[in-house]
C-alpha positions in Angstrom: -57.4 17.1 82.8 -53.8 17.9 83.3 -51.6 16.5 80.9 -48.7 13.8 82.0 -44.9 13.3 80.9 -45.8 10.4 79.1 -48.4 12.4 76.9 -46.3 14.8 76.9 -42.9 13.0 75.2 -45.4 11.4 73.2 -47.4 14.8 71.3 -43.2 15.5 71.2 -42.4 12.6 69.5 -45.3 13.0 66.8 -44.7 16.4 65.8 -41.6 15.9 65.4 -42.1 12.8 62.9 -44.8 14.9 61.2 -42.2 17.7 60.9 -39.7 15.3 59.8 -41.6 13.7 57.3 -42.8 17.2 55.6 -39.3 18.1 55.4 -38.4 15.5 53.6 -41.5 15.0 51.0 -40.1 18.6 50.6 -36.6 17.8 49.9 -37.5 14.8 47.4 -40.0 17.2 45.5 -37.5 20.0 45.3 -34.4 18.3 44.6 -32.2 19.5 41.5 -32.8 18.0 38.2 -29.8 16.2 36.9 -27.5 17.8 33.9 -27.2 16.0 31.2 -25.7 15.4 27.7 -28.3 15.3 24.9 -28.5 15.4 21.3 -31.0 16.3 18.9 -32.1 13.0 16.4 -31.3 14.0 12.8 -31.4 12.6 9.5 -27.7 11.5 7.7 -26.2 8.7 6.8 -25.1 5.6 8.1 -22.1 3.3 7.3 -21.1 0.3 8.4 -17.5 -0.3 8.6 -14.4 -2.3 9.5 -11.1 -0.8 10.6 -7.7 -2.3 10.7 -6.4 -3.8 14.0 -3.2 -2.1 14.0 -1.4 1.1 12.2 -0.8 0.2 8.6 1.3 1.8 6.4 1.7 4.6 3.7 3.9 2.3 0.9 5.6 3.2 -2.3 3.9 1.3 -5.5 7.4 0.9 -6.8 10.6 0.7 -4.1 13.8 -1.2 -5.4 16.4 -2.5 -3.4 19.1 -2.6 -5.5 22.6 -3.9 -5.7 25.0 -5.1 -8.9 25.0 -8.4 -9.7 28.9 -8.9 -9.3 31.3 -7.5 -6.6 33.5 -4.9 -7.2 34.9 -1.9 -6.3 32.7 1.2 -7.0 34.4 3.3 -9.7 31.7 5.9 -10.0 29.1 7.2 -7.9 27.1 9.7 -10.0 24.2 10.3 -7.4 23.3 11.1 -3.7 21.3 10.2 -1.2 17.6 12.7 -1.9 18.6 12.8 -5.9 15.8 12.5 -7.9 17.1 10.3 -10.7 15.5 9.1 -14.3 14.8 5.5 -15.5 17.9 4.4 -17.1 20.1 6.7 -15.3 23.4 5.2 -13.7 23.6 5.2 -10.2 26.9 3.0 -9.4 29.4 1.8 -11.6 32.2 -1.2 -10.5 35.6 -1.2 -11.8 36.0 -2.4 -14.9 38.9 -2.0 -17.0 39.1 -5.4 -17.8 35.4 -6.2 -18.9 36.1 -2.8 -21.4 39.2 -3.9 -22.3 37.3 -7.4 -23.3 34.6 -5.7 -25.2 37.3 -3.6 -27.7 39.2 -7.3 -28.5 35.6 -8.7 -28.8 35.0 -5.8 -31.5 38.5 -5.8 -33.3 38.1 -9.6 -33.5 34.8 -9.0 -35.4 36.4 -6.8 -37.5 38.9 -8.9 -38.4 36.0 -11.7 -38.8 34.6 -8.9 -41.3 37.8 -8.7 -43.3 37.9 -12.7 -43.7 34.9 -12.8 -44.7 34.9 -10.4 -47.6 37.9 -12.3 -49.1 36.6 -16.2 -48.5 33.3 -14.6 -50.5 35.3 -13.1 -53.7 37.5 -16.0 -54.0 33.7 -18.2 -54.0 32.5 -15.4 -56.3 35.5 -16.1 -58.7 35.7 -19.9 -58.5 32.1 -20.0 -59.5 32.8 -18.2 -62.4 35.8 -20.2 -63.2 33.4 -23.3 -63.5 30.9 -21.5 -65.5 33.6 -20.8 -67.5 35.0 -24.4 -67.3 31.6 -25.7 -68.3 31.3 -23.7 -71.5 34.2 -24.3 -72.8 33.9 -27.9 -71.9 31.1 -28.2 -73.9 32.9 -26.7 -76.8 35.1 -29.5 -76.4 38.0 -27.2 -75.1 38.9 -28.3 -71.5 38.7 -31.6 -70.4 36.1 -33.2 -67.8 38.8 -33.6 -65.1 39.6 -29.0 -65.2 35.9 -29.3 -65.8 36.1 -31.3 -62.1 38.3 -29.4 -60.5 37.2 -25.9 -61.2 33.6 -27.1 -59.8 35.2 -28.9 -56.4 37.2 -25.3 -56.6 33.5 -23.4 -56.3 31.9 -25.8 -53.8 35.0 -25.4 -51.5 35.3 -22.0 -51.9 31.3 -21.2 -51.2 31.6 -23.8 -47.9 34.5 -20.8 -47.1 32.9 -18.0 -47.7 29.8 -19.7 -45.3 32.4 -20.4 -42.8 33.9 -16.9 -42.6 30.0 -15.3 -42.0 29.7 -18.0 -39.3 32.7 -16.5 -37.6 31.0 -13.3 -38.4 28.5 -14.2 -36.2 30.4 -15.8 -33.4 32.3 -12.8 -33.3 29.1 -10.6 -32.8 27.6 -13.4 -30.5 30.8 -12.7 -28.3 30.8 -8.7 -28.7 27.3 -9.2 -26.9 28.8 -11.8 -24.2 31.3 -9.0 -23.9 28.9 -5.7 -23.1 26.5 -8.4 -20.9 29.6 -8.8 -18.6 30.4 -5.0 -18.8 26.3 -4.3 -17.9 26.6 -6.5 -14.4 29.1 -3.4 -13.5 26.8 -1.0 -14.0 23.5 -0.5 -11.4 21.5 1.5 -13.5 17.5 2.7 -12.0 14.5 0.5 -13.4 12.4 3.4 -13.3 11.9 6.9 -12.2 12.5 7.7 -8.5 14.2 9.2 -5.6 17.5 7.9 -3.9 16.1 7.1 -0.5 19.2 5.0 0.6 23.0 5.2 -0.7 25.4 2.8 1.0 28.9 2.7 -0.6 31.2 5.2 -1.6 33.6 5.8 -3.9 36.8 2.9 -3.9 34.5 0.8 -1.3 34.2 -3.0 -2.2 30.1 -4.4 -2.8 29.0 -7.7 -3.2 25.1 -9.0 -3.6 23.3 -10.9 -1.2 24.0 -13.7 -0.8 21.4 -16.3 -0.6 19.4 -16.3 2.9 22.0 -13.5 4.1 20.2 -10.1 3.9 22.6 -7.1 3.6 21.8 -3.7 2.8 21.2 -2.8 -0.7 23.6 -0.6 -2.3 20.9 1.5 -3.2 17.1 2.3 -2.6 15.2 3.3 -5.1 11.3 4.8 -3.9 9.0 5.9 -6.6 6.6 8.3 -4.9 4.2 9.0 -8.1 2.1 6.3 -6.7 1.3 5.3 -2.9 -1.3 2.7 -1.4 -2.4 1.5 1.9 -1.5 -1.7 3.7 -3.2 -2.4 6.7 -4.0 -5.2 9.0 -8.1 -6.6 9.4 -9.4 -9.1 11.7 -9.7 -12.4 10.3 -13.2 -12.2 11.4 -13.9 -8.9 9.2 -12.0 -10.1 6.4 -14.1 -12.0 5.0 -16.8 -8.9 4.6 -14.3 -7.4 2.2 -14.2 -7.3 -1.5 -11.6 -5.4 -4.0 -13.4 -2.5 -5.2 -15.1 -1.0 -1.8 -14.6 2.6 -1.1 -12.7 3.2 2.0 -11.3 6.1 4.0 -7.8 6.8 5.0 -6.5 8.7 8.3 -2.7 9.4 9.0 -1.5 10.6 12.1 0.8 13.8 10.1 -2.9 14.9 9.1 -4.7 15.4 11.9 -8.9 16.0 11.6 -8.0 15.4 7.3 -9.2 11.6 5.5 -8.7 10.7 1.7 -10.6 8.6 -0.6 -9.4 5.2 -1.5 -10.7 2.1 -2.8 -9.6 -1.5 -1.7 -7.4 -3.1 -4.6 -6.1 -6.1 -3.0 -7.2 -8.7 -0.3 -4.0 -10.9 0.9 -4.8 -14.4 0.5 -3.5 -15.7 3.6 -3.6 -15.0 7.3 -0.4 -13.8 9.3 0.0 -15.3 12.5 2.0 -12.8 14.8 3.0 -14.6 18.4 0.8 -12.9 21.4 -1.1 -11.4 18.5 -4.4 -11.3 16.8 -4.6 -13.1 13.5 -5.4 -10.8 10.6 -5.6 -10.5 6.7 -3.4 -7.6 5.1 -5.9 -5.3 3.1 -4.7 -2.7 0.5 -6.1 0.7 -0.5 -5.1 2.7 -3.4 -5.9 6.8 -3.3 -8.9 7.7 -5.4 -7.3 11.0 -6.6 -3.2 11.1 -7.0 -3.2 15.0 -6.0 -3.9 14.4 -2.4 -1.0 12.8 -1.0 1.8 14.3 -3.3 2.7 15.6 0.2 2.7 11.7 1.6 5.5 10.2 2.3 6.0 6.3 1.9 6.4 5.1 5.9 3.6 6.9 7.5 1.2 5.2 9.7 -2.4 4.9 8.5 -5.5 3.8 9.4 -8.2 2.2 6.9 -12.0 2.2 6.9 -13.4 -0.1 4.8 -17.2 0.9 4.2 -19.1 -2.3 3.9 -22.5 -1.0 2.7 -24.3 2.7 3.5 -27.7 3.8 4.3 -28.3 7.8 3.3 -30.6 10.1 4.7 -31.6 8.1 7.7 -32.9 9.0 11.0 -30.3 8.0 13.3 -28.8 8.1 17.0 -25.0 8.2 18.8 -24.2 4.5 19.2 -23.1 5.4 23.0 -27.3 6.3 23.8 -28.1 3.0 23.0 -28.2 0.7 25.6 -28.6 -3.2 26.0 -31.6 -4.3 24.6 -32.3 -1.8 22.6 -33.4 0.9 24.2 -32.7 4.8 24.2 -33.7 7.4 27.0 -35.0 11.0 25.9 -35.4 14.0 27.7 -39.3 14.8 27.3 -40.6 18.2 29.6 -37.5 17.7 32.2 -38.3 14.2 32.7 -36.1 11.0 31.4 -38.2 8.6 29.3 -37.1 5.0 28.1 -37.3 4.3 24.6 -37.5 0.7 22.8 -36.1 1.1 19.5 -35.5 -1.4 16.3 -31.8 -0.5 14.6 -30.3 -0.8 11.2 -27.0 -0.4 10.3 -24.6 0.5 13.1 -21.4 1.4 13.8 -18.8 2.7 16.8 -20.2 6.4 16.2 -23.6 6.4 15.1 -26.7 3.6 14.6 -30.0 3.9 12.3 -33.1 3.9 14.1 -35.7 2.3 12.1 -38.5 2.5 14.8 -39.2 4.6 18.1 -38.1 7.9 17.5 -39.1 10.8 15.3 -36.5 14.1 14.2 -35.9 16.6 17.1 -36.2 14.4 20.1 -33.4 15.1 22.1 -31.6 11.7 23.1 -29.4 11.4 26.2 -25.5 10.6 25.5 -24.5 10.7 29.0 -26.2 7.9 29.8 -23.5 6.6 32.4 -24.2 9.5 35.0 -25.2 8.4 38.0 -29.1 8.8 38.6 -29.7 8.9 34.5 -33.1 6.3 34.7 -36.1 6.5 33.4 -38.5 8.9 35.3 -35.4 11.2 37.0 -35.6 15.1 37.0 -33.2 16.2 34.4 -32.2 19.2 32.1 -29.5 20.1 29.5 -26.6 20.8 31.3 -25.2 23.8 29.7 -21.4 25.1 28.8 -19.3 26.8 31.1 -20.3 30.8 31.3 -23.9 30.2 30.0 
Protein backbone atom coordinates (compact mmCIF):
# COMPACT_ATOMS: atom_id res chain seq x y z
CA UNK A 1 0.00 0.00 0.00
CA UNK A 2 1.70 3.20 -0.91
CA UNK A 3 2.39 5.37 1.83
CA UNK A 4 0.70 9.12 1.97
CA UNK A 5 2.10 12.63 3.05
CA UNK A 6 0.09 12.58 5.98
CA UNK A 7 1.75 9.12 7.13
CA UNK A 8 4.54 10.27 5.99
CA UNK A 9 4.97 13.83 8.23
CA UNK A 10 3.63 11.81 10.77
CA UNK A 11 6.52 8.54 11.11
CA UNK A 12 8.67 12.16 10.72
CA UNK A 13 7.27 13.64 13.54
CA UNK A 14 7.67 10.48 15.85
CA UNK A 15 11.11 9.72 15.18
CA UNK A 16 12.01 12.79 15.68
CA UNK A 17 10.35 12.99 19.32
CA UNK A 18 11.82 9.46 20.03
CA UNK A 19 15.16 10.97 18.95
CA UNK A 20 14.57 13.98 20.97
CA UNK A 21 13.57 12.35 23.96
CA UNK A 22 16.78 9.84 23.93
CA UNK A 23 18.90 12.82 23.59
CA UNK A 24 17.82 14.20 26.36
CA UNK A 25 17.40 11.20 28.98
CA UNK A 26 21.09 11.18 27.76
CA UNK A 27 21.99 14.60 28.65
CA UNK A 28 20.15 14.44 32.22
CA UNK A 29 22.06 11.09 32.92
CA UNK A 30 25.45 12.45 31.77
CA UNK A 31 25.35 15.79 33.09
CA UNK A 32 28.52 17.06 35.31
CA UNK A 33 28.41 16.49 38.97
CA UNK A 34 28.55 19.72 40.80
CA UNK A 35 32.01 20.91 42.70
CA UNK A 36 31.73 21.40 45.91
CA UNK A 37 33.26 22.49 49.26
CA UNK A 38 33.42 19.72 51.89
CA UNK A 39 34.95 19.08 55.08
CA UNK A 40 35.84 16.05 56.84
CA UNK A 41 33.76 15.75 60.58
CA UNK A 42 36.40 15.67 63.42
CA UNK A 43 36.64 15.64 67.00
CA UNK A 44 37.75 19.16 68.95
CA UNK A 45 36.35 21.36 71.00
CA UNK A 46 33.59 23.58 71.20
CA UNK A 47 33.11 27.05 72.81
CA UNK A 48 30.49 29.19 73.21
CA UNK A 49 31.19 32.75 73.23
CA UNK A 50 30.23 36.37 73.18
CA UNK A 51 32.19 39.14 71.49
CA UNK A 52 32.12 42.81 71.97
CA UNK A 53 29.92 44.96 69.67
CA UNK A 54 32.53 47.43 68.79
CA UNK A 55 36.62 47.80 68.97
CA UNK A 56 37.62 48.10 72.57
CA UNK A 57 40.62 49.29 73.71
CA UNK A 58 44.22 48.35 74.95
CA UNK A 59 44.32 50.78 78.42
CA UNK A 60 46.93 51.62 80.80
CA UNK A 61 46.20 50.21 84.58
CA UNK A 62 47.65 53.46 85.80
CA UNK A 63 47.46 56.84 83.46
CA UNK A 64 47.57 60.25 85.35
CA UNK A 65 46.61 63.45 84.02
CA UNK A 66 48.32 65.72 85.90
CA UNK A 67 48.56 69.36 86.65
CA UNK A 68 49.81 71.59 89.93
CA UNK A 69 47.39 72.56 92.15
CA UNK A 70 48.17 76.45 91.87
CA UNK A 71 49.04 78.54 88.77
CA UNK A 72 52.28 79.67 88.10
CA UNK A 73 54.90 80.10 85.92
CA UNK A 74 57.02 76.94 85.21
CA UNK A 75 60.51 77.50 86.70
CA UNK A 76 61.79 74.06 85.85
CA UNK A 77 61.06 71.48 83.48
CA UNK A 78 63.35 68.46 84.32
CA UNK A 79 61.70 65.95 81.72
CA UNK A 80 60.48 65.38 78.07
CA UNK A 81 58.00 64.14 76.35
CA UNK A 82 59.04 59.72 75.94
CA UNK A 83 61.13 60.10 79.45
CA UNK A 84 60.75 57.30 81.41
CA UNK A 85 60.53 58.88 84.87
CA UNK A 86 60.51 57.27 88.75
CA UNK A 87 57.82 57.61 91.39
CA UNK A 88 58.71 60.69 93.25
CA UNK A 89 60.55 62.19 90.51
CA UNK A 90 59.85 66.00 89.74
CA UNK A 91 58.44 66.71 86.55
CA UNK A 92 57.47 70.56 86.76
CA UNK A 93 58.23 73.06 89.16
CA UNK A 94 56.28 76.77 89.51
CA UNK A 95 58.03 79.74 90.56
CA UNK A 96 58.56 80.10 93.88
CA UNK A 97 60.83 82.34 95.49
CA UNK A 98 58.36 83.64 97.69
CA UNK A 99 56.89 80.26 99.09
CA UNK A 100 60.99 79.38 99.81
CA UNK A 101 61.53 82.58 101.05
CA UNK A 102 58.34 81.78 103.59
CA UNK A 103 59.63 78.50 104.55
CA UNK A 104 63.39 79.97 105.80
CA UNK A 105 61.38 82.84 108.07
CA UNK A 106 59.05 79.88 109.15
CA UNK A 107 62.39 77.99 110.19
CA UNK A 108 64.39 81.04 111.78
CA UNK A 109 61.22 81.88 113.62
CA UNK A 110 61.31 78.34 115.20
CA UNK A 111 64.61 78.80 116.01
CA UNK A 112 64.09 81.71 117.70
CA UNK A 113 60.92 79.86 119.35
CA UNK A 114 63.79 77.26 120.37
CA UNK A 115 65.94 79.96 122.03
CA UNK A 116 62.79 81.32 124.17
CA UNK A 117 62.12 78.37 125.13
CA UNK A 118 65.35 77.15 126.70
CA UNK A 119 65.49 80.37 128.82
CA UNK A 120 61.51 80.54 130.06
CA UNK A 121 62.54 76.64 131.21
CA UNK A 122 65.84 77.61 133.38
CA UNK A 123 64.29 80.54 134.85
CA UNK A 124 61.16 77.74 135.91
CA UNK A 125 63.98 75.41 136.84
CA UNK A 126 65.54 78.09 139.17
CA UNK A 127 62.34 79.53 140.62
CA UNK A 128 61.41 76.13 141.73
CA UNK A 129 64.33 75.74 143.46
CA UNK A 130 64.13 79.14 144.98
CA UNK A 131 60.83 77.87 146.67
CA UNK A 132 62.27 74.62 147.77
CA UNK A 133 64.65 76.65 149.13
CA UNK A 134 62.09 79.17 150.58
CA UNK A 135 60.21 76.32 152.11
CA UNK A 136 63.04 74.88 154.11
CA UNK A 137 64.18 77.62 155.43
CA UNK A 138 60.73 78.69 156.25
CA UNK A 139 60.30 75.87 158.31
CA UNK A 140 63.38 76.68 160.13
CA UNK A 141 61.69 79.64 160.98
CA UNK A 142 64.12 81.85 158.73
CA UNK A 143 62.00 83.46 156.00
CA UNK A 144 58.67 84.61 156.46
CA UNK A 145 55.34 83.01 154.91
CA UNK A 146 54.87 86.07 152.60
CA UNK A 147 58.96 85.32 150.62
CA UNK A 148 57.63 81.82 151.43
CA UNK A 149 54.48 83.24 148.97
CA UNK A 150 56.19 84.87 146.59
CA UNK A 151 58.98 82.55 145.68
CA UNK A 152 56.13 79.75 145.06
CA UNK A 153 53.80 82.34 142.80
CA UNK A 154 57.58 83.03 141.31
CA UNK A 155 57.68 78.92 140.29
CA UNK A 156 54.07 78.59 139.17
CA UNK A 157 54.51 81.65 136.84
CA UNK A 158 57.68 80.75 135.73
CA UNK A 159 56.55 76.91 134.82
CA UNK A 160 53.13 78.53 133.00
CA UNK A 161 56.34 80.36 130.86
CA UNK A 162 58.32 77.85 130.23
CA UNK A 163 54.80 75.76 128.91
CA UNK A 164 54.10 78.82 126.89
CA UNK A 165 57.46 79.10 125.19
CA UNK A 166 57.16 74.99 124.01
CA UNK A 167 53.65 75.94 122.82
CA UNK A 168 55.21 78.53 120.51
CA UNK A 169 57.62 75.76 119.83
CA UNK A 170 55.09 74.06 118.38
CA UNK A 171 53.19 76.71 116.48
CA UNK A 172 56.33 77.49 114.99
CA UNK A 173 56.81 73.86 113.70
CA UNK A 174 53.02 73.77 112.89
CA UNK A 175 53.79 76.75 110.58
CA UNK A 176 57.26 75.44 109.12
CA UNK A 177 54.81 72.52 107.82
CA UNK A 178 52.08 75.15 106.57
CA UNK A 179 55.19 76.61 104.98
CA UNK A 180 56.68 73.41 102.82
CA UNK A 181 52.71 72.34 102.15
CA UNK A 182 52.50 75.73 100.10
CA UNK A 183 55.96 75.17 98.65
CA UNK A 184 54.80 71.23 97.61
CA UNK A 185 51.56 72.80 95.42
CA UNK A 186 54.62 74.18 93.15
CA UNK A 187 56.05 71.16 92.64
CA UNK A 188 54.15 68.30 90.13
CA UNK A 189 55.98 65.51 91.21
CA UNK A 190 54.93 61.54 89.42
CA UNK A 191 52.65 59.28 91.69
CA UNK A 192 54.29 56.39 90.40
CA UNK A 193 56.49 54.90 87.84
CA UNK A 194 55.79 55.74 84.16
CA UNK A 195 56.42 57.25 80.89
CA UNK A 196 55.80 61.00 79.83
CA UNK A 197 53.20 60.43 77.19
CA UNK A 198 52.13 64.18 77.10
CA UNK A 199 54.20 67.38 78.06
CA UNK A 200 52.30 70.73 77.53
CA UNK A 201 54.19 73.80 78.95
CA UNK A 202 57.51 74.91 78.63
CA UNK A 203 59.81 76.67 80.44
CA UNK A 204 58.52 80.63 81.61
CA UNK A 205 54.88 79.55 80.24
CA UNK A 206 51.96 80.38 82.78
CA UNK A 207 49.63 76.89 84.06
CA UNK A 208 46.67 76.96 85.92
CA UNK A 209 44.39 73.69 86.96
CA UNK A 210 41.12 72.92 85.64
CA UNK A 211 38.87 74.61 86.55
CA UNK A 212 35.68 73.08 87.57
CA UNK A 213 33.47 71.64 84.51
CA UNK A 214 36.24 73.31 82.10
CA UNK A 215 38.48 70.47 80.89
CA UNK A 216 41.99 71.72 79.68
CA UNK A 217 44.89 69.72 78.95
CA UNK A 218 46.87 68.44 81.67
CA UNK A 219 50.27 69.69 82.07
CA UNK A 220 51.42 66.30 82.02
CA UNK A 221 50.43 62.65 81.19
CA UNK A 222 51.67 60.14 83.06
CA UNK A 223 51.01 56.17 81.36
CA UNK A 224 52.28 53.29 83.37
CA UNK A 225 52.66 50.51 80.89
CA UNK A 226 53.80 47.57 83.43
CA UNK A 227 50.14 46.71 83.51
CA UNK A 228 47.45 46.88 80.58
CA UNK A 229 43.70 45.50 80.39
CA UNK A 230 40.97 45.30 77.97
CA UNK A 231 37.84 47.42 77.84
CA UNK A 232 35.39 46.45 75.44
CA UNK A 233 31.76 46.98 74.73
CA UNK A 234 29.00 43.72 75.06
CA UNK A 235 25.46 43.67 74.13
CA UNK A 236 23.22 44.23 76.84
CA UNK A 237 21.64 41.11 75.88
CA UNK A 238 25.12 39.00 76.38
CA UNK A 239 25.90 40.80 79.37
CA UNK A 240 24.20 39.31 81.56
CA UNK A 241 25.96 35.67 80.54
CA UNK A 242 29.14 37.17 81.99
CA UNK A 243 30.82 36.72 85.27
CA UNK A 244 34.40 38.13 86.56
CA UNK A 245 36.68 35.33 86.45
CA UNK A 246 35.89 33.79 82.80
CA UNK A 247 38.77 33.08 80.49
CA UNK A 248 38.63 35.13 77.42
CA UNK A 249 40.68 35.82 74.33
CA UNK A 250 42.09 38.95 73.04
CA UNK A 251 42.79 39.99 69.21
CA UNK A 252 44.38 43.36 68.11
CA UNK A 253 44.49 44.56 64.82
CA UNK A 254 48.81 45.35 65.15
CA UNK A 255 48.82 41.37 65.62
CA UNK A 256 47.46 39.96 62.96
CA UNK A 257 46.63 35.77 63.05
CA UNK A 258 48.18 36.20 67.16
CA UNK A 259 45.36 36.08 70.49
CA UNK A 260 46.45 36.30 74.24
CA UNK A 261 44.96 35.00 77.25
CA UNK A 262 42.92 37.07 79.57
CA UNK A 263 40.48 36.67 82.11
CA UNK A 264 37.38 39.03 82.71
CA UNK A 265 38.10 41.22 86.00
CA UNK A 266 35.35 43.66 85.85
CA UNK A 267 31.66 43.91 84.63
CA UNK A 268 30.54 47.78 84.49
CA UNK A 269 27.42 48.08 86.45
CA UNK A 270 25.53 50.19 84.14
CA UNK A 271 24.49 50.37 80.59
CA UNK A 272 25.78 53.27 78.20
CA UNK A 273 23.32 54.56 75.97
CA UNK A 274 25.09 55.91 72.75
CA UNK A 275 22.47 57.94 70.28
CA UNK A 276 21.78 55.74 66.86
CA UNK A 277 23.61 53.12 68.83
CA UNK A 278 23.25 49.67 70.45
CA UNK A 279 23.11 49.64 74.19
CA UNK A 280 25.93 47.80 75.80
CA UNK A 281 27.77 46.91 79.13
CA UNK A 282 31.68 47.81 79.25
CA UNK A 283 33.49 44.44 80.04
CA UNK A 284 37.25 44.35 81.19
CA UNK A 285 40.01 41.80 80.61
CA UNK A 286 43.24 41.62 82.32
CA UNK A 287 46.33 39.58 80.39
CA UNK A 288 46.80 36.15 81.92
CA UNK A 289 50.73 36.44 81.48
CA UNK A 290 52.38 40.16 81.74
CA UNK A 291 55.26 39.04 79.12
CA UNK A 292 52.94 39.08 76.19
CA UNK A 293 52.05 42.47 75.50
CA UNK A 294 55.29 44.28 76.89
CA UNK A 295 55.20 45.22 73.13
CA UNK A 296 51.38 46.62 73.62
CA UNK A 297 50.83 49.91 73.61
CA UNK A 298 47.97 51.59 75.65
CA UNK A 299 45.38 52.84 72.66
CA UNK A 300 45.20 49.86 70.47
CA UNK A 301 42.02 48.47 69.28
CA UNK A 302 40.92 45.11 70.56
CA UNK A 303 38.54 42.71 70.36
CA UNK A 304 37.38 40.36 73.39
CA UNK A 305 36.00 36.83 73.42
CA UNK A 306 34.43 36.01 76.41
CA UNK A 307 34.17 32.04 76.63
CA UNK A 308 30.94 31.27 78.28
CA UNK A 309 31.29 27.48 78.90
CA UNK A 310 33.44 24.65 76.61
CA UNK A 311 32.78 21.31 75.48
CA UNK A 312 36.30 19.23 74.61
CA UNK A 313 36.85 16.53 72.33
CA UNK A 314 33.54 16.69 70.59
CA UNK A 315 32.46 15.60 67.24
CA UNK A 316 31.54 18.68 65.60
CA UNK A 317 30.61 20.60 62.15
CA UNK A 318 31.22 24.34 60.42
CA UNK A 319 28.30 26.33 61.72
CA UNK A 320 27.87 27.57 57.90
CA UNK A 321 26.82 23.52 56.88
CA UNK A 322 24.09 23.71 59.05
CA UNK A 323 21.02 24.72 57.73
CA UNK A 324 17.48 25.70 59.20
CA UNK A 325 16.06 23.10 60.94
CA UNK A 326 18.73 21.33 61.67
CA UNK A 327 19.92 19.68 59.09
CA UNK A 328 23.42 19.06 57.31
CA UNK A 329 24.01 17.63 53.74
CA UNK A 330 27.03 15.02 53.11
CA UNK A 331 28.63 13.97 50.17
CA UNK A 332 28.10 9.94 50.26
CA UNK A 333 29.45 7.92 46.68
CA UNK A 334 29.00 11.37 44.49
CA UNK A 335 25.57 11.84 45.66
CA UNK A 336 24.34 14.75 48.18
CA UNK A 337 22.44 13.35 51.26
CA UNK A 338 20.32 15.41 53.81
CA UNK A 339 21.19 14.88 57.30
CA UNK A 340 18.86 15.66 60.52
CA UNK A 341 21.17 16.42 63.28
CA UNK A 342 20.63 17.33 67.20
CA UNK A 343 23.35 20.27 68.24
CA UNK A 344 25.09 21.28 71.40
CA UNK A 345 26.99 24.12 71.93
CA UNK A 346 27.42 26.41 68.94
CA UNK A 347 29.07 29.24 67.88
CA UNK A 348 29.77 31.65 64.52
CA UNK A 349 32.64 29.03 63.46
CA UNK A 350 31.81 25.72 64.50
CA UNK A 351 28.61 23.69 66.34
CA UNK A 352 28.62 20.14 68.28
CA UNK A 353 26.78 17.52 66.75
CA UNK A 354 25.36 15.42 69.31
CA UNK A 355 23.42 13.02 66.85
CA UNK A 356 23.49 12.20 63.05
CA UNK A 357 26.90 12.05 62.11
CA UNK A 358 29.87 9.85 62.80
CA UNK A 359 34.01 11.01 62.25
CA UNK A 360 35.09 11.17 58.55
CA UNK A 361 31.88 11.99 56.80
CA UNK A 362 32.60 14.67 54.67
CA UNK A 363 30.05 17.64 55.21
CA UNK A 364 29.20 20.17 52.52
CA UNK A 365 30.27 23.96 53.36
CA UNK A 366 29.24 25.40 50.15
CA UNK A 367 25.93 24.82 50.74
CA UNK A 368 24.76 28.17 48.92
CA UNK A 369 25.78 26.95 45.37
CA UNK A 370 23.20 26.70 43.14
CA UNK A 371 21.92 23.05 42.54
CA UNK A 372 23.50 21.93 46.17
CA UNK A 373 20.01 19.57 47.25
CA UNK A 374 19.71 16.53 48.40
CA UNK A 375 20.00 13.83 45.69
CA UNK A 376 22.31 16.17 43.09
CA UNK A 377 25.49 14.66 41.39
CA UNK A 378 28.41 16.22 43.10
CA UNK A 379 32.27 15.84 43.83
CA UNK A 380 35.04 17.67 45.71
CA UNK A 381 35.89 20.38 43.74
CA UNK A 382 39.59 20.50 43.71
CA UNK A 383 42.37 23.55 43.88
CA UNK A 384 43.62 25.17 41.03
CA UNK A 385 46.50 23.02 39.11
CA UNK A 386 45.23 19.63 40.64
Amino acid sequence: MPLTRRTVRIAIIVVLVIAGLAWATRTVMHKDPISVLVQNVALGNVESVVANTRAGTVNACRRAKLAPTIGGKIQRLPVHKGDRVKAGQVLVELWNDDLIAQVTLAENELHAAHARRDEACLNAANAEREAARSNELQKKGLVSDDILDRAVTMKQAQAAACAGANSNVEVSQSRIAAAHAALERTVLKAPFAGYIAELNGELGEYVTPSPPGIPTPPAVDLVDTSCLYIAAPIDEVDAPKIRTGMPARITLDAFPGKSFKGTVRRIAPYVLEAEKQARTVDVEAVFDDPLEYKDLLPGYSADLEVVLDIHPNVLRVPTESVLEGKKILLLRDGVIEERRIETGLANWKVTEVKTGVAAGDSVIVSVGREGVKAGAAAKIESAPGE
